[in-house]
C-alpha positions as CSV (number, residue, x, y, z in Angstrom):
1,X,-1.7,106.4,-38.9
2,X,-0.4,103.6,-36.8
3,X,-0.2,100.6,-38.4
4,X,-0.2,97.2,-36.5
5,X,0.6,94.1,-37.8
6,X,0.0,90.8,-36.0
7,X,2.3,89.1,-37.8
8,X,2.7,85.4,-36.4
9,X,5.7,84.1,-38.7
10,X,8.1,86.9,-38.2
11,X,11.5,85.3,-37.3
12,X,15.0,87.3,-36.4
13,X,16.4,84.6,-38.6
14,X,15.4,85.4,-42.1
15,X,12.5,84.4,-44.7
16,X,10.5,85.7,-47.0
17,X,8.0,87.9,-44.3
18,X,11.3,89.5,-42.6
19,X,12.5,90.5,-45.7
20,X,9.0,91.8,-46.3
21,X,8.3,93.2,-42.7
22,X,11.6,95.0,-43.0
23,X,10.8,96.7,-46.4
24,X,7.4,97.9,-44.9
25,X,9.1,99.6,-41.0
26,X,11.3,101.3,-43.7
27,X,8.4,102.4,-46.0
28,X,5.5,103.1,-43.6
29,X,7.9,106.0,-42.1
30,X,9.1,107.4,-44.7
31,X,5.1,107.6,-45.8
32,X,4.3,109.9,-42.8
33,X,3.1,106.5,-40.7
34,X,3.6,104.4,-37.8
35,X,4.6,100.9,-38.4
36,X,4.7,98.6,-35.0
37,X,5.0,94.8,-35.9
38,X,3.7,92.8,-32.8
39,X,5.1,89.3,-33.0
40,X,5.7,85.7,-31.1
41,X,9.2,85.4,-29.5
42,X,11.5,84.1,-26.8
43,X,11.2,86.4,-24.4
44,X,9.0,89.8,-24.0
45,X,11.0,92.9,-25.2
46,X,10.7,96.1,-27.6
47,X,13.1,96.5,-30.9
48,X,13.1,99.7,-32.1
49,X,14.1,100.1,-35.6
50,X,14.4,103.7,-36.0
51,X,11.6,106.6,-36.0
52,X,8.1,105.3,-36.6
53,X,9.1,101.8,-36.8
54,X,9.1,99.2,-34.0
55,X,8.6,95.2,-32.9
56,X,7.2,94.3,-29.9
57,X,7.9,90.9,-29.0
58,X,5.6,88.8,-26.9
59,X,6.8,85.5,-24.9
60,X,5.1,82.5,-26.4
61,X,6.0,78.8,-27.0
62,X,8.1,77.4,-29.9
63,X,6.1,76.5,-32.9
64,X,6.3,72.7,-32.2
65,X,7.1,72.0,-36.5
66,X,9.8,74.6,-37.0
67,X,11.9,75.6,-33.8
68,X,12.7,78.9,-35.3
69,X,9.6,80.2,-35.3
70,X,7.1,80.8,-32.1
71,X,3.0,81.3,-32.2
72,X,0.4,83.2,-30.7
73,X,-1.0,80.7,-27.6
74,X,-2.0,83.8,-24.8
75,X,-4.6,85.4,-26.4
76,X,-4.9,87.8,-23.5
77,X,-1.5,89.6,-24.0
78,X,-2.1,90.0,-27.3
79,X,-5.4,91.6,-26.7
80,X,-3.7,93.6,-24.0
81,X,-0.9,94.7,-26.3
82,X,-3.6,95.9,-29.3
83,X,-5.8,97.8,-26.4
84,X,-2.5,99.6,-25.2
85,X,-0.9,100.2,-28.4
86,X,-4.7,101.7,-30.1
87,X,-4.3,101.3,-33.4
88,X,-5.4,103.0,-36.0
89,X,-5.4,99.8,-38.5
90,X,-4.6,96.1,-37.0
91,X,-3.4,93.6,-40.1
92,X,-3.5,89.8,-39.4
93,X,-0.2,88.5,-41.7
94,X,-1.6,84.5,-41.1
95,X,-4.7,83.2,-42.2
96,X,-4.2,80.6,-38.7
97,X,-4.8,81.2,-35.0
98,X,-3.6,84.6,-34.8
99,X,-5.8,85.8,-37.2
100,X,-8.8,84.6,-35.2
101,X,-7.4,86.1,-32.3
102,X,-7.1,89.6,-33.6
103,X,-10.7,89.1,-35.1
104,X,-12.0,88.2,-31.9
105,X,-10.3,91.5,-30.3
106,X,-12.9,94.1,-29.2
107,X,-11.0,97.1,-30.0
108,X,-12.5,99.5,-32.3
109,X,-10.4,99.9,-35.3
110,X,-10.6,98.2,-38.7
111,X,-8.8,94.9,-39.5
112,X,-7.0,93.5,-42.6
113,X,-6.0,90.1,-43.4
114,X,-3.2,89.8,-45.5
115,X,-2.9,86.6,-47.4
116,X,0.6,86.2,-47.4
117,X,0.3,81.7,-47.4
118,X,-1.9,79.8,-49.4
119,X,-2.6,76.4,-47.4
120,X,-4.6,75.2,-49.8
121,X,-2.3,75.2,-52.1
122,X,0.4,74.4,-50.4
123,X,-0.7,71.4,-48.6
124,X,-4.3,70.2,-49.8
125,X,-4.4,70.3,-53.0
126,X,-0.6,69.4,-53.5
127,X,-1.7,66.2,-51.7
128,X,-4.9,65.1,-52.8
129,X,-4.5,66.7,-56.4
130,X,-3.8,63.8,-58.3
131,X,-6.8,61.5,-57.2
132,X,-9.8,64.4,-56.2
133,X,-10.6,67.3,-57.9
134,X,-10.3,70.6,-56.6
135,X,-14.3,71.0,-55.7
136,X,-14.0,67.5,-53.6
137,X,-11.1,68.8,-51.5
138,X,-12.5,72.2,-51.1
139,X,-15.5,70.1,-49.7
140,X,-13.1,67.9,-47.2
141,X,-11.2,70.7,-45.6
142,X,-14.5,72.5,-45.4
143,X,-13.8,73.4,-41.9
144,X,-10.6,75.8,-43.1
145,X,-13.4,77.8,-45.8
146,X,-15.9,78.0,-42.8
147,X,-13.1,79.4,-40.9
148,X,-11.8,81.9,-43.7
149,X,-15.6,82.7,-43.8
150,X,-16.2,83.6,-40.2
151,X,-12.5,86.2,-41.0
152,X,-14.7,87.3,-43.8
153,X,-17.2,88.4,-41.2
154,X,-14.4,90.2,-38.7
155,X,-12.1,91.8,-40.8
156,X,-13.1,94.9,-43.2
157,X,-10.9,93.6,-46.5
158,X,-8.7,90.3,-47.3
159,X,-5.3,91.8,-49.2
160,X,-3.8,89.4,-51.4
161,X,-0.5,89.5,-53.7
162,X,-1.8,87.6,-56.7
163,X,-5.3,87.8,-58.8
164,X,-5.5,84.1,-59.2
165,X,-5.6,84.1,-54.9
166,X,-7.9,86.8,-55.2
167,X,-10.2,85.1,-57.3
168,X,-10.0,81.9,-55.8
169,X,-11.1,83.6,-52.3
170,X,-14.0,84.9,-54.2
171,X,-15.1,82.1,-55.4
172,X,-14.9,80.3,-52.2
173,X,-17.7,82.7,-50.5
174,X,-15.6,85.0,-49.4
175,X,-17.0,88.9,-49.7
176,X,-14.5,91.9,-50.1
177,X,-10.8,90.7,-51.3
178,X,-8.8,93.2,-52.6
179,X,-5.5,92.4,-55.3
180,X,-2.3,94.4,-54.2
181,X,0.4,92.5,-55.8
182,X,3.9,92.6,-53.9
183,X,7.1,93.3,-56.2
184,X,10.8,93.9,-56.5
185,X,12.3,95.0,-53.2
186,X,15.9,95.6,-54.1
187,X,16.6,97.6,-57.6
188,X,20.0,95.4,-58.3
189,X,17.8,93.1,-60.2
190,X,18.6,94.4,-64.2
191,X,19.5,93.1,-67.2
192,X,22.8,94.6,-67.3
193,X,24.0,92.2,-64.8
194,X,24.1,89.9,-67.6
195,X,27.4,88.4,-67.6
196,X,28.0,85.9,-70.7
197,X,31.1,84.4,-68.9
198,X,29.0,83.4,-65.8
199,X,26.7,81.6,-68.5
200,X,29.8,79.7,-69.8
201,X,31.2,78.3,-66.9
202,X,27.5,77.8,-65.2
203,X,26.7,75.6,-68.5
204,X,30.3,73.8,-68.3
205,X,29.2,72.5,-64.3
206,X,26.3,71.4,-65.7
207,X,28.9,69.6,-68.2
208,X,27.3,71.7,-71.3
209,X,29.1,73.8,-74.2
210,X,27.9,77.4,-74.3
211,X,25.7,76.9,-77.3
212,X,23.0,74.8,-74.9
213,X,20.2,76.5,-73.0
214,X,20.5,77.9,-69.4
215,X,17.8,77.1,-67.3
216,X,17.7,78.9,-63.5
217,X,15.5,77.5,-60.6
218,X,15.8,78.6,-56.6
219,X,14.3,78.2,-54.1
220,X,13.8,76.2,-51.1
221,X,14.0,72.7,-50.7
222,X,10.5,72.2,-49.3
223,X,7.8,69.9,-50.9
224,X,5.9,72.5,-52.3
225,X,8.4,73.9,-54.7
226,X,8.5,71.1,-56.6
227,X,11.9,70.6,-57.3
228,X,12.2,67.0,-58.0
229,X,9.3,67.1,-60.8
230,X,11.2,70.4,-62.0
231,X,14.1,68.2,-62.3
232,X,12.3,64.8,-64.4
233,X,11.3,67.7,-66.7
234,X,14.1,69.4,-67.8
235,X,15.8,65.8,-67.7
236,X,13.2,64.6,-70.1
237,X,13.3,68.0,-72.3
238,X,17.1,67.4,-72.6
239,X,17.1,64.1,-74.4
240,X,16.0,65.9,-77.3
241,X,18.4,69.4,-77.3
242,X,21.1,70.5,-75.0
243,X,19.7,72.0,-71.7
244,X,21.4,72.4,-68.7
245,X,19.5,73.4,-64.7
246,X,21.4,75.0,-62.1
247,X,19.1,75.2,-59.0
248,X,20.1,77.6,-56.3
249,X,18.6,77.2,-53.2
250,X,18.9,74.6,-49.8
251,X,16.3,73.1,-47.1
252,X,15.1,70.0,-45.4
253,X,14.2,68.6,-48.9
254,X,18.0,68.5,-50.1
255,X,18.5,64.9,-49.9
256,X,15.5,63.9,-51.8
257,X,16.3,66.6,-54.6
258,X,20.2,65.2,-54.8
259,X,18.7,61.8,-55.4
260,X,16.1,63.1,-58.2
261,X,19.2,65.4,-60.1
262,X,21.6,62.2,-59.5
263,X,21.7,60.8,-63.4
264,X,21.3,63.7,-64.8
265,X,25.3,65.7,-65.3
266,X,23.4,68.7,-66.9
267,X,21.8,69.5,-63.3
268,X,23.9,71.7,-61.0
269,X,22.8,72.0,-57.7
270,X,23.8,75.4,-56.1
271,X,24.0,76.6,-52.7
272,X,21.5,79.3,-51.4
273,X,23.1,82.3,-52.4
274,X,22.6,85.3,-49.8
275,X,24.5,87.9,-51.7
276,X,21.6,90.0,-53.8
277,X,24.5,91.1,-56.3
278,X,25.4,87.2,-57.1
279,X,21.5,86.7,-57.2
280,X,21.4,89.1,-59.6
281,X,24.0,88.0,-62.0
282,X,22.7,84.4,-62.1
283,X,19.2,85.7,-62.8
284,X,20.7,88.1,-65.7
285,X,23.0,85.3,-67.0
286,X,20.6,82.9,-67.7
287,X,18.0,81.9,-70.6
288,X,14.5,80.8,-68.7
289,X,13.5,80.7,-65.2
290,X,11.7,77.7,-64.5
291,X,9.2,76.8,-61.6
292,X,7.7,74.8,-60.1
293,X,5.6,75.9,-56.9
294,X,1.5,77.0,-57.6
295,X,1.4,77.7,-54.0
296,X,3.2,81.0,-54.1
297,X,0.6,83.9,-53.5
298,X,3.0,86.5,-55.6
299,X,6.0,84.5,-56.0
300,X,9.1,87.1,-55.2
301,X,11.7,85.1,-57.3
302,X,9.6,85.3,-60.5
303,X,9.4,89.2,-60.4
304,X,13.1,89.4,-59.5
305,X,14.2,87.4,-62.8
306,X,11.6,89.8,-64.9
307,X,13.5,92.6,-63.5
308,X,16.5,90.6,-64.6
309,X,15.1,90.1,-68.3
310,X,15.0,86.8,-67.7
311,X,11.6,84.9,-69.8
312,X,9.6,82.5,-67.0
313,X,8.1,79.0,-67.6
314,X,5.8,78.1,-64.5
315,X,2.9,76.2,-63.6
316,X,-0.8,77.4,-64.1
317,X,-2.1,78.1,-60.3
318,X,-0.9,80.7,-57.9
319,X,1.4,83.6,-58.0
320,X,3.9,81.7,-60.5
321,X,1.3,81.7,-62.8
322,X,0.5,85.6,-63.1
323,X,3.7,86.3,-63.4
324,X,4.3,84.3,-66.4
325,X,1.2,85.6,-68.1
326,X,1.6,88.8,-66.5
327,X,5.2,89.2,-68.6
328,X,4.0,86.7,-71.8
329,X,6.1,83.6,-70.5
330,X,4.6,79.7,-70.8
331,X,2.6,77.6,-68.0
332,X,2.0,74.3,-67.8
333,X,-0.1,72.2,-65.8
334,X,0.7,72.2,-62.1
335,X,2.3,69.0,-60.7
336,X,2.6,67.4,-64.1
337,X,6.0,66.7,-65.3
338,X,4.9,66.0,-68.7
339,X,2.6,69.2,-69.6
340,X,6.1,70.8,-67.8
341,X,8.4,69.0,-70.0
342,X,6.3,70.5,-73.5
343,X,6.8,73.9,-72.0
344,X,10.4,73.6,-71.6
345,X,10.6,71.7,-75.3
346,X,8.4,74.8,-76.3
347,X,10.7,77.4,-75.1
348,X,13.7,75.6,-76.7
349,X,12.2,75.3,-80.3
350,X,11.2,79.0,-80.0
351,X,13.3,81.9,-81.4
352,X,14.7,82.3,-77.9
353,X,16.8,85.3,-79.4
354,X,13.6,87.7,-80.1
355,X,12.1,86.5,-76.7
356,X,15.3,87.2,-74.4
357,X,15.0,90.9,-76.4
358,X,11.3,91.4,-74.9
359,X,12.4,90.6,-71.8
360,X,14.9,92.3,-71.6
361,X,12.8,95.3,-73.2
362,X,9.8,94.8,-70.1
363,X,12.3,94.6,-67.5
364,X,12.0,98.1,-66.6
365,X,8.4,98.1,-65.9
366,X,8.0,95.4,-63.6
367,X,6.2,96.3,-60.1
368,X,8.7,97.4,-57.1
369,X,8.0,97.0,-53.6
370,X,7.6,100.8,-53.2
371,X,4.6,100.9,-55.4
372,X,2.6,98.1,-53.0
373,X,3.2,99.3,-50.3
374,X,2.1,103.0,-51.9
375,X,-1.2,101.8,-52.8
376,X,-1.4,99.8,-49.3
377,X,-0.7,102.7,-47.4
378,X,-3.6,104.7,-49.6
379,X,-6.1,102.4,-49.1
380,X,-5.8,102.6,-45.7
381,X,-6.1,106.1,-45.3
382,X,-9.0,106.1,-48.1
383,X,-10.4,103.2,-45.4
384,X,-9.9,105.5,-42.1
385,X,-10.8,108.2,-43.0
386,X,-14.2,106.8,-44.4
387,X,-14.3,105.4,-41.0
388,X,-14.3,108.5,-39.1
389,X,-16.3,110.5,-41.3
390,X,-18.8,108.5,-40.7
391,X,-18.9,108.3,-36.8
């Protein structure tokens, strides 16, 4: 088959979908298919990334919020690019413009959006959480439901990484959505990476002994990772036991999150750290991960510390959460620093001991990357083949 993805937030410069959209032109290949990723860019031009796997850029403005990035404006070149590349499958990777776009395409073949962002989530609800309840907001950004609606209508199947997307998409009106959870791209991440030295001197920055507990965060520095409530938490946990936070990770938000972790000499604020080996380590090395983001739709740093052996503590909504039931770790209500702070207490009047052994223990049989995109790729021939027996 050749697969085409219309993916609107793929950047040269790194993120989470490059990594992704790398993983899959190396996997669709080596599966017997095409992969060809069209995307926004500076100028129009073809990469070729070896047999079977391509991106063709299209010239298109500078997304006006992040200058990295660029977005779909001429909707005639992308049609044009779809009718000359005739595609066996056509995936929309953002629920946004482009997504209507490729839904408004009058080529033949089927269409997929993949929910790889949850807006809601991420913006809505994060704002307007704490004084409307989730019905009301659904109800004031009715026009973005009306519009997932009329992609209901033009796209065969909604993929998403995470059942509690999946169910939420369901319950919003929406007709054929399909779970296909993401997982571990890189097989570094193992418990045997666990380095008890890198424990000690990781507690002694956050100004600790080696007998307290090891908390690890990262991740960006953006509003809706919830660093700064992360950090009230395990500040307010720590007045009654020894717990120290090192938080790996760097963005626009860094100011605001030095300022929250300034009175606390337990918090250790890392840099992002780009080296998967050193990732690995600090994952291994440590006693909890904690979390704070119910925005994530599989949440890729979660399922690398439970291929680390590392227990989770994250808030109820989003990919966070099935993760942390998924693997038997604790939630807590999402935005709420208290509900947070008696899951971290939890976790440190628990026999910590017998949990870091099951951990360690289910490790092995978290989800890897290969396996998604396995079941991806079958559902998609299962899906054209229906297609052409039946014409």
């Amino acid at each position: 088959m050749r697969i085409v993805d219309v993916c609107a937030f793929y950047s040269p410069d790194g993120g989470g979908v490059k990594t992704y959209i790398d993983r899959k032109m190396a996997a669709g290949p080596a599966a017997g298919h095409e992969i060809v990723i069209v995307a926004p860019g500076e100028t129009t031009r073809v990469e070729e990334r070896g047999p079977g796997a391509r991106i063709v850029y299209l010239e298109q403005p500078r997304f006006p919020l992040d200058r990295k990035y660029h977005y779909f404006r001429d909707e005639n070149a992308l049609h044009a690019t779809l009718d000359a590349l005739q595609p066996d499958i056509v995936e929309a990777s953002s629920p946004w413009r482009s997504a209507r776009l490729v839904g408004e395409w009058r080529g033949a073949a089927p269409r997929v959006l993949i929910m790889h962002a949850d807006p809601l989530s991420a913006y809505a609800y994060r704002w307007f959480g704490k004084v409307a309840s989730r019905d009301t907001i659904d109800r004031q950004f009715g026009w973005f439901w009306r519009h997932l609606l009329r992609l209901d209508k033009q796209f065969i199947a909604t993929v998403t990484a995470g059942q509690s997307l999946t169910d939420r998409l369901i319950e919003g009106g929406m007709t054929n959505v399909i779970t296909n959870p993401m997982g571990v791209a890189d097989p570094i991440f193992s418990p045997t990476h666990r380095d008890e030295g890198l424990r000690a001197r990781l507690l002694e920055r956050c100004a600790l002994p080696d007998t307290a507990t090891l908390l690890i965060a990262a991740g960006r520095h953006a509003p809706e990772k919830r660093w700064p409530m992360v950090i009230e938490a395990v500040t307010a946990a720590g007045a009654n036991a020894p717990v120290g936070l090192v938080l790996a990770g760097d963005g626009r938000d860094r100011a605001k999150i030095v300022r929250a972790a300034a009175d606390n000499p337990h918090i250790h604020l890392a840099s992002s750290i780009t080296d998967r080996l050193e990732l690995a380590r600090l994952f291994a090395s440590g006693d909890a991960l904690i979390h704070g983001c119910e925005a994530e739709t599989f949440c890729m740093v979660a399922s690398e510390a439970r291929a680390s052996g590392l227990y989770l503590i994250g808030p109820d909504g989003g990919g966070a959460a099935d993760q942390a039931r998924e693997s038997g770790g604790l939630t807590y209500v999402s935005g709420d620093p208290a509900s947070a702070t008696e899951a971290i207490t939890a976790f440190l009047g628990s026999d910590r001991a017998a949990l870091h052994r099951t951990a360690v223990a289910n490790a092995v049989h978290v989800r890897t990357m290969d396996s998604h995109f396995k079941d991806l790729f079958q559902y998609y021939e299962a899906l054209v083949g229906s297609i052409r027996r039946a014409a």
